[in-house]
C-alpha distance (Angstrom), angle and dihedral (degrees) to the residues before:
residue distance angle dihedral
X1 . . .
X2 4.08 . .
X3 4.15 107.3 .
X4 3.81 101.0 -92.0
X5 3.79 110.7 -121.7
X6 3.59 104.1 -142.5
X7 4.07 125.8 -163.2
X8 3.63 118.9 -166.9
X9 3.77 149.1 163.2
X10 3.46 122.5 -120.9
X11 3.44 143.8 -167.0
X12 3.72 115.8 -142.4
X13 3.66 103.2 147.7
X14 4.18 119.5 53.8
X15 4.27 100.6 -128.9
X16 4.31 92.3 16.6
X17 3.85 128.6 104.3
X18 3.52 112.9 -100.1
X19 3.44 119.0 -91.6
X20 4.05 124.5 -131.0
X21 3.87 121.6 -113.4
X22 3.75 144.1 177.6
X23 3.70 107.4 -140.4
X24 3.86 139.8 167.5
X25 3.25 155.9 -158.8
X26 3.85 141.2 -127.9
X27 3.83 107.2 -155.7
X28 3.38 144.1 -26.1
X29 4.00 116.6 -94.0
X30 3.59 113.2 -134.7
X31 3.46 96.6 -108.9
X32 3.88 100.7 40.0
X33 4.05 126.5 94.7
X34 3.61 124.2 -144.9
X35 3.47 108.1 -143.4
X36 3.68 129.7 178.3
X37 4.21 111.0 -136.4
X38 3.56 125.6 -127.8
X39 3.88 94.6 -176.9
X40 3.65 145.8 -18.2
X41 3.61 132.1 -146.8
X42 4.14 123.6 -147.0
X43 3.52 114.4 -128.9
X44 4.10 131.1 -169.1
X45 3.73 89.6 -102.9
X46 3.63 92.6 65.6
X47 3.73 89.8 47.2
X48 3.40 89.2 55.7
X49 3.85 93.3 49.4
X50 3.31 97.3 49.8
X51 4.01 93.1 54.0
X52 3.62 98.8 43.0
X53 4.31 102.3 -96.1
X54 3.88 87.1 122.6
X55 4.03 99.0 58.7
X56 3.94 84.2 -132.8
X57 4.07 99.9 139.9
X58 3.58 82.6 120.9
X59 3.29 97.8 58.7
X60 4.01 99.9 53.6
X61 3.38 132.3 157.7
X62 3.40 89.2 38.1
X63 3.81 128.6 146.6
X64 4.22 120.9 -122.6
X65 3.75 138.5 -157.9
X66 3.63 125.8 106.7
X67 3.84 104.7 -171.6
X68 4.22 137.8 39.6
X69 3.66 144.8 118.8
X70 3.84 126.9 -119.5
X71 3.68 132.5 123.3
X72 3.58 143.5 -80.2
X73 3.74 115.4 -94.7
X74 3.52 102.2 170.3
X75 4.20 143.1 -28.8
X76 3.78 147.3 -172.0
X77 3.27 133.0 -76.9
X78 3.89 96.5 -112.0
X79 4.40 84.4 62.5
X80 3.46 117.5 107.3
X81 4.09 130.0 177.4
X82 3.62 96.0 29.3
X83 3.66 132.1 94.2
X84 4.26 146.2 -169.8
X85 3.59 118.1 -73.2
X86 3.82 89.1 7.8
X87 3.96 117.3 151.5
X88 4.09 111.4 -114.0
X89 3.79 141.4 174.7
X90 3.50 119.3 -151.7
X91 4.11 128.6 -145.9
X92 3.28 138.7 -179.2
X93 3.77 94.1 -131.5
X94 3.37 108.6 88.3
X95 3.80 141.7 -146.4
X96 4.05 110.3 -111.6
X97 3.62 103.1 -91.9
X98 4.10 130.3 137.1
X99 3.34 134.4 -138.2
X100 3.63 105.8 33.3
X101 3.66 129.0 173.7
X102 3.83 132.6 -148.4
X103 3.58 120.3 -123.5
X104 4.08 112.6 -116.7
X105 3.57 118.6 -138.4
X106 3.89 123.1 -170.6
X107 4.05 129.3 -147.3
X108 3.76 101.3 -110.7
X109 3.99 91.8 -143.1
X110 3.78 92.4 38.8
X111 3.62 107.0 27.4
X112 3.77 84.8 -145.9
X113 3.95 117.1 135.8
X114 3.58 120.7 -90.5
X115 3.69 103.3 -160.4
X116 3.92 125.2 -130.0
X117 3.74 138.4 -179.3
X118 4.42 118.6 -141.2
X119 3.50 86.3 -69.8
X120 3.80 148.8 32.1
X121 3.64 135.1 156.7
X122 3.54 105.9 177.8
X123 3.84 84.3 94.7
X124 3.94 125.0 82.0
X125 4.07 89.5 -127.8
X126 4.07 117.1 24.3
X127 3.75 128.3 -166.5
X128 4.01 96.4 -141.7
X129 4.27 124.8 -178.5
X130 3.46 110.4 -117.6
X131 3.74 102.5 -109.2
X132 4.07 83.5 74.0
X133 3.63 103.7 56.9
X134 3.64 111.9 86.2
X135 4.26 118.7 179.8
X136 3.84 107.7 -106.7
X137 4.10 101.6 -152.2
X138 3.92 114.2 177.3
X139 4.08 94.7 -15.3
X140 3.35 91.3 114.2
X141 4.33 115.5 -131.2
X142 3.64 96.5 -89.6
X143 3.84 105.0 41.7
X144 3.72 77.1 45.4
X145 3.23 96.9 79.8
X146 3.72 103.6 61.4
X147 3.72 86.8 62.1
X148 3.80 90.7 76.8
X149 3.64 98.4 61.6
X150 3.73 127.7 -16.3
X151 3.69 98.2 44.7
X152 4.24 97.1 43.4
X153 4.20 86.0 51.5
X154 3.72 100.4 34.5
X155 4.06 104.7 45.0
X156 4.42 87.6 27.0
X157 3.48 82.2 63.2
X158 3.71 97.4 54.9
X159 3.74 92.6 32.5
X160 3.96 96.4 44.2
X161 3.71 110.6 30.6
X162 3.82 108.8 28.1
X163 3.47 121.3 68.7
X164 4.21 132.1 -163.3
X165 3.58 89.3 10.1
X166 3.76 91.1 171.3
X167 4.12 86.1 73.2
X168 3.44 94.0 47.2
X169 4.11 137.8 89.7
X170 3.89 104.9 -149.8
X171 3.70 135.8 -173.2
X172 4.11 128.9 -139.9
X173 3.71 110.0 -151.2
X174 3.60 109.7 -154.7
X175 3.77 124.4 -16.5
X176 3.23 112.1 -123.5
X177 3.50 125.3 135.8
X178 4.42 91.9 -69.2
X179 3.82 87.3 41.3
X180 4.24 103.3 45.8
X181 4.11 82.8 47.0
X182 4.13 92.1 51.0
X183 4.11 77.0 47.6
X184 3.60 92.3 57.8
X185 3.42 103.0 45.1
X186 3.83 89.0 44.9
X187 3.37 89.5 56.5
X188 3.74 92.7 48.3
X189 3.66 97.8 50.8
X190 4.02 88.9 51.2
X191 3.69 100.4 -115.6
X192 3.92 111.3 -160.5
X193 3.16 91.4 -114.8
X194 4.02 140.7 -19.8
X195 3.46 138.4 -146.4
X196 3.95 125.0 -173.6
X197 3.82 122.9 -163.8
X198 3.69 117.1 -160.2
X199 4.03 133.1 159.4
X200 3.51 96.7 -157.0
X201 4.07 102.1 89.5
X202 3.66 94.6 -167.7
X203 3.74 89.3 47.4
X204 3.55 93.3 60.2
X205 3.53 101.0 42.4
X206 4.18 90.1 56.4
X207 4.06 91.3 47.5
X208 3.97 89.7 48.8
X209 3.87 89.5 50.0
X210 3.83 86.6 52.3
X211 3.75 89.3 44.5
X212 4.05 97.7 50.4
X213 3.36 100.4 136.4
X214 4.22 103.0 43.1
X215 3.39 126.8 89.2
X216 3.82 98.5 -115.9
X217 4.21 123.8 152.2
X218 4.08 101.4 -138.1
X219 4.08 102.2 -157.8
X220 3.99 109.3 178.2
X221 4.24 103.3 -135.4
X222 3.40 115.0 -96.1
X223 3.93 144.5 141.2
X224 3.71 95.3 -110.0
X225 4.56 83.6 50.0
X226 3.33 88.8 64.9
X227 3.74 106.1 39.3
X228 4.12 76.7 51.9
X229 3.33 99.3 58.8
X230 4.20 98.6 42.1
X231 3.69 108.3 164.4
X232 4.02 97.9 -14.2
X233 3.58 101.2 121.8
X234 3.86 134.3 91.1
X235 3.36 91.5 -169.0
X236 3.95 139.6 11.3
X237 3.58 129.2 -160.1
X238 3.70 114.5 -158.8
X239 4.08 125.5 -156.2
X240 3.44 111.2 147.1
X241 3.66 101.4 104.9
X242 4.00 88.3 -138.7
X243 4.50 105.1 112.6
X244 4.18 74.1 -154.4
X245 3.81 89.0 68.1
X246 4.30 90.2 41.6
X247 3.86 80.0 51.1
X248 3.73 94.9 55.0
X249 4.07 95.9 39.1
X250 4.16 97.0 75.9
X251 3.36 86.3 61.2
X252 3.61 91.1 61.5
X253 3.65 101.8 52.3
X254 4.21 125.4 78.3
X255 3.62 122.2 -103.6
X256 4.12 84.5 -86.2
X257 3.43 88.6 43.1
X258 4.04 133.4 138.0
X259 3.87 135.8 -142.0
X260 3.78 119.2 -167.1
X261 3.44 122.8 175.2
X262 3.38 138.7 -172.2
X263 3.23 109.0 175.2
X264 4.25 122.9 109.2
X265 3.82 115.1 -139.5
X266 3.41 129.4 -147.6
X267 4.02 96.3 -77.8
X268 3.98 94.1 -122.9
X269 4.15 83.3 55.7
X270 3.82 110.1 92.0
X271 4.04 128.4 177.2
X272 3.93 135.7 -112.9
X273 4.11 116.4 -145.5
X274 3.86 123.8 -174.5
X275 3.62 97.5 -125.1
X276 4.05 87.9 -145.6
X277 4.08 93.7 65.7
X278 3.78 89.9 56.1
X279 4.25 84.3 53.4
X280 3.52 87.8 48.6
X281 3.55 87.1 60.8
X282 3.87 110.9 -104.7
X283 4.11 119.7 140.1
X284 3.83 118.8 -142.7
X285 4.05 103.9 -168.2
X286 3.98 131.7 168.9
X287 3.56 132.1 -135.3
X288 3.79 138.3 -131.6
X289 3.24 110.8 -162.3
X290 3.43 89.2 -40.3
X291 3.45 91.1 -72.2
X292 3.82 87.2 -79.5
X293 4.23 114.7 -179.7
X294 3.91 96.2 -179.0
X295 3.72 89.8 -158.2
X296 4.05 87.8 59.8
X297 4.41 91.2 29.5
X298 3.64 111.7 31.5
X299 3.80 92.6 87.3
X300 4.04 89.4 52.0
X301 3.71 94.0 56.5
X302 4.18 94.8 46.1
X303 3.80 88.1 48.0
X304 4.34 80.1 50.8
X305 3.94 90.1 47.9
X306 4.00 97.5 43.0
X307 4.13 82.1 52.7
X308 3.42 97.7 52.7
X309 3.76 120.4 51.9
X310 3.64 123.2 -135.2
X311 3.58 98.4 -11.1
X312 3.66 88.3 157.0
X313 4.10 79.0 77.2
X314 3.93 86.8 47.7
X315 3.66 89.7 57.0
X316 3.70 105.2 32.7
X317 3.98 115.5 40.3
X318 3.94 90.1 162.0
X319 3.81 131.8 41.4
X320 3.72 122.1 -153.7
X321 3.82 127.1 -176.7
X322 4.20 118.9 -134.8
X323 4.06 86.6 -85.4
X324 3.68 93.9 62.0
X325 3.92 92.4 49.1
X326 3.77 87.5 117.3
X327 3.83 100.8 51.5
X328 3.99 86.9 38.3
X329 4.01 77.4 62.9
X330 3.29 104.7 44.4
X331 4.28 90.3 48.5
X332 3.33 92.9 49.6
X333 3.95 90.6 50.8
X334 3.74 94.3 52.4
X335 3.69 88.9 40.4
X336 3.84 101.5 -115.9
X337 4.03 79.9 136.9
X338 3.65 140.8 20.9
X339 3.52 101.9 -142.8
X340 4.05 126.9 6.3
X341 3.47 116.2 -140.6
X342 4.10 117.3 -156.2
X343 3.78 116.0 -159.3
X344 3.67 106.4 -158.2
């Protein structure tokens, strides 16, 4: 096989733009798969990486990107049920599998180590382990995407940790890319009633337009919202990212209520409960990845994408290429989008 030329994005400095690099790689482990990326999307976690929420210093220059499509270029010998040229999305959530070793990348100028977890996708070409490479089918490259991150958190959540939804009234907190894919899959299993809570005014606005025909309640977040809607909810979903809002969302739910939330705060960030509304009976639970088993889910969230046209439009209102990665990050941190999409 040629020598790969590999361009990525890396972060080097915690709170500074990622810087570009030509890297390589010597072989090809037996269990790894060399794919070839069509695009990337930018998720919160990286955001949070890149501005020091992760307590990763340590782990610096190191390489991000946790979900993508592209196609398989080559593999080890230890891969099985995959072939050349095939179509792939990759995810961060991982088949059960132990044992797994990280790809190692090299600076082509300094031959010093870049570092890299299973999987990144910031990168035009990405050695990825097995247990991350999931076959795309008809999901076309785009839509794709959203199946390595938002979608497996957001709709597992609905799918895997709420029950009888159709007798419930639920609540979105912030609609990002976690929190519009809870939405859709709330509004596919015919919840009794739901309510979405989002800061972002022009956010809302575009996702009601989308929604025109549902019966959704649109309530812009706010201190008075909340005090509003004391103890109305059977069950929230929370998305912000802010352990403020996770604070805030028990006292939202009933007596028999449930909190799950998804969301990763900044690592230094820690919550406050009132012991006395976990007596009264309400549950406060997180998520990981929405507990998301694609060989038990996958079929779930294509039934969700078939049902809701173009939601790769939804998701991605902008399209950057790998260049742009920077201002993709900095849009998506002021909010200009919900989820960046990089087309390598």
């Amino acid at each position: 096989m040629d020598k790969i030329k590999i361009k990525a994005r890396v972060l080097e400095k915690i709170g500074k733009k990622l810087t570009n690099k030509n890297i390589f790689f010597n072989s090809i482990h037996k269990d790894h798969i060399l794919v070839k990326l069509y695009y990337s999307g930018v998720c919160g976690s990286q955001l949070m990486e890149i501005y020091g929420g992760r307590n990763n210093k340590k782990f610096l220059p190191h390489m991000l990107g946790h979900e993508g499509t592209g196609k398989i270029i080559s593999f080890g010998k230890s891969v099985r049920n995959f072939k050349k040229q095939e179509n792939v999305f990759l995810s961060w959530i991982c088949s059960e599998r132990k044992n797994k070793v990280s790809p190692e990348y090299f600076d082509v100028n300094t031959k010093k180590k870049i570092n890299a977890g299973k999987l990144t996708t910031f990168n035009n070409y990405a050695l990825v382990d097995k247990g991350n490479v999931y076959k795309l089918g008809n999901v076309s490259k785009k839509t794709g995407v959203l199946l390595g991150c938002a979608l497996p958190t957001g709709c597992g959540i609905i799918e895997n940790q709420v029950t009888n939804l159709k007798n419930k009234k639920i609540a979105i907190i912030g609609l990002g890319g976690v929190g519009l894919s809870a939405l859709l899959a709330s509004v596919y299993k015919k919840a009794q009633k739901i309510y979405v809570l989002e800061k972002n005014l022009e956010r809302l606005n575009n996702i009601k337009r989308y929604f025109k025909n549902e019966k959704i309640v649109y309530l812009q977040s706010s201190e008075s919202t909340f005090k509003n809607y004391n103890g109305f909810f059977d069950v929230v979903v929370e998305c912000s990212g802010k352990s403020q809002i996770i604070e805030k969302s028990i006292k939202l739910i009933k007596n028999n209520g449930k909190v799950i939330f998804a969301s990763h705060p900044n690592k230094k960030n820690k919550i406050k409960l009132d012991p006395f509304d976990l007596i009264l009976g309400k549950k406060i639970s997180g998520s990981w990845g929405g507990q998301t088993k694609f060989v038990k889910n996958l079929s779930f969230m294509k039934k969700i994408i078939k049902k809701f046209k173009n939601i790769d439009k939804l998701f991605f209102s902008k399209q950057y290429n790998l260049n742009e990665i920077n201002k993709a990050i900095r849009d998506m941190k002021i909010g200009k989008v919900i989820r960046p999409l990089i087309k390598m």
